[in-house]
C-alpha positions in Angstrom: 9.8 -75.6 49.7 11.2 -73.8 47.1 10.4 -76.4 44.1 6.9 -77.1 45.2 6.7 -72.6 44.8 8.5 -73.5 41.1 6.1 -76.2 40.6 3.4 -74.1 41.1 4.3 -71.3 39.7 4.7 -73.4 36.3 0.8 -74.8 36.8 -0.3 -71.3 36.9 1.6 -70.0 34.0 1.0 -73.2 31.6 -2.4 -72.6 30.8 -1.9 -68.6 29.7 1.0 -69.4 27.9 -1.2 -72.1 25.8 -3.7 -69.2 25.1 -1.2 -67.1 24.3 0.4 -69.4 21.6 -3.1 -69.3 19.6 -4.2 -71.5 16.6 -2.6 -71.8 12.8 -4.7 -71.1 10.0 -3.7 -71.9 6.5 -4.3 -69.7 3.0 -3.8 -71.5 -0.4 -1.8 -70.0 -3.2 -3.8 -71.3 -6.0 -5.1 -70.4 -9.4 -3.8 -66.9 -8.9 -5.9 -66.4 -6.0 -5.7 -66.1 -2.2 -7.8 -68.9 -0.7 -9.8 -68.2 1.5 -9.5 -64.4 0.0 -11.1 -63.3 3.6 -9.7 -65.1 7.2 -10.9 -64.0 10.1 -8.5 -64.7 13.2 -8.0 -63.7 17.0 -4.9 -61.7 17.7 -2.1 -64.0 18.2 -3.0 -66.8 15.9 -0.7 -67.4 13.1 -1.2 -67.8 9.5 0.5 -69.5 6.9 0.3 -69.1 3.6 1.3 -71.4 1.1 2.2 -71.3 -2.2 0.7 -74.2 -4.1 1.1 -72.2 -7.5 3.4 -72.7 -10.4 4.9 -69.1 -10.3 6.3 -67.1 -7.5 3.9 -64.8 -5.5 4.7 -62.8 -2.5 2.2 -61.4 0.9 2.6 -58.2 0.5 0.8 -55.3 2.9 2.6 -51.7 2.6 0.9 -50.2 5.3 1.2 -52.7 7.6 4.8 -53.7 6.7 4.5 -56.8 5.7 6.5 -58.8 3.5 6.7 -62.3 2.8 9.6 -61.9 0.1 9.3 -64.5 -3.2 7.6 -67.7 -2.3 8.5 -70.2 -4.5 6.0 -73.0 -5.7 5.2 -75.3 -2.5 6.8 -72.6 -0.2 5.5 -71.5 3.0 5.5 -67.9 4.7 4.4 -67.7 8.4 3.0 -64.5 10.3 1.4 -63.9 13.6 -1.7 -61.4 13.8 -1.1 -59.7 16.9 -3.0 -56.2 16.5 -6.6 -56.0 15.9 -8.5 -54.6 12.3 -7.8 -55.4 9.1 -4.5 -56.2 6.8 -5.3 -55.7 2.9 -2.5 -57.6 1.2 -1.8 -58.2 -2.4 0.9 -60.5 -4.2 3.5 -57.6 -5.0 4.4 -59.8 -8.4 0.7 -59.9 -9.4 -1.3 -56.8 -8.0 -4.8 -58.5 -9.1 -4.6 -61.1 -6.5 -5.7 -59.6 -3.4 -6.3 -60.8 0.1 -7.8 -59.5 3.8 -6.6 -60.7 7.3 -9.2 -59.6 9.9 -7.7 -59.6 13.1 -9.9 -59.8 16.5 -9.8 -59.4 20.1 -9.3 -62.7 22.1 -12.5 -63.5 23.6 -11.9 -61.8 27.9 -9.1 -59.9 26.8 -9.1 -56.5 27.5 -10.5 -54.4 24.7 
């Protein structure tokens, strides 16, 4: 009795905690730029940048406070959107590359 209630309880649970995990999106370091310079996501996707540059560059968002620290060239900095609006980030080594992280509601999720 009690491991068909455990069993069930883990069917029910399974599928939210798939929706919960979210999908991964990916931004270039390239050319001095941010590519794609714009990413829309849903809140708890996760997004990975990626430094395919020959100089260091950083994700850097003061009023957010978020920092990616020095990526290196083919380095990778992970970071999971979880509240909705917009990040403005910049490369805190090279203030002319700029980037924005839009962050929506999950589609039924209370608003």
């Amino acid at each position: 009795m009690l491991r068909a209630a455990l069993v069930a309880i883990c069917l029910a649970v399974a599928p939210a905690a798939a929706v919960a995990a979210g999908k991964t999106h990916t931004v270039r370091i390239e050319g001095m730029k941010f590519i794609p310079e714009r990413l829309e996501v849903a809140a708890g996707d996760t997004v990975v940048w990626t430094n395919r540059d020959f100089l260091p560059h950083s994700v850097t968002a003061r009023e957010a406070r978020i920092e990616s620290g020095d990526l290196a060239p083919s380095k990778s900095w992970r970071f999971t959107a979880r509240k909705k609006g917009e990040m403005h980030y910049i490369c805190r080594l090279h203030p002319v590359m700029k980037g924005v992280l839009v962050v929506k509601t999950l589609k039924g999720a209370a608003r």
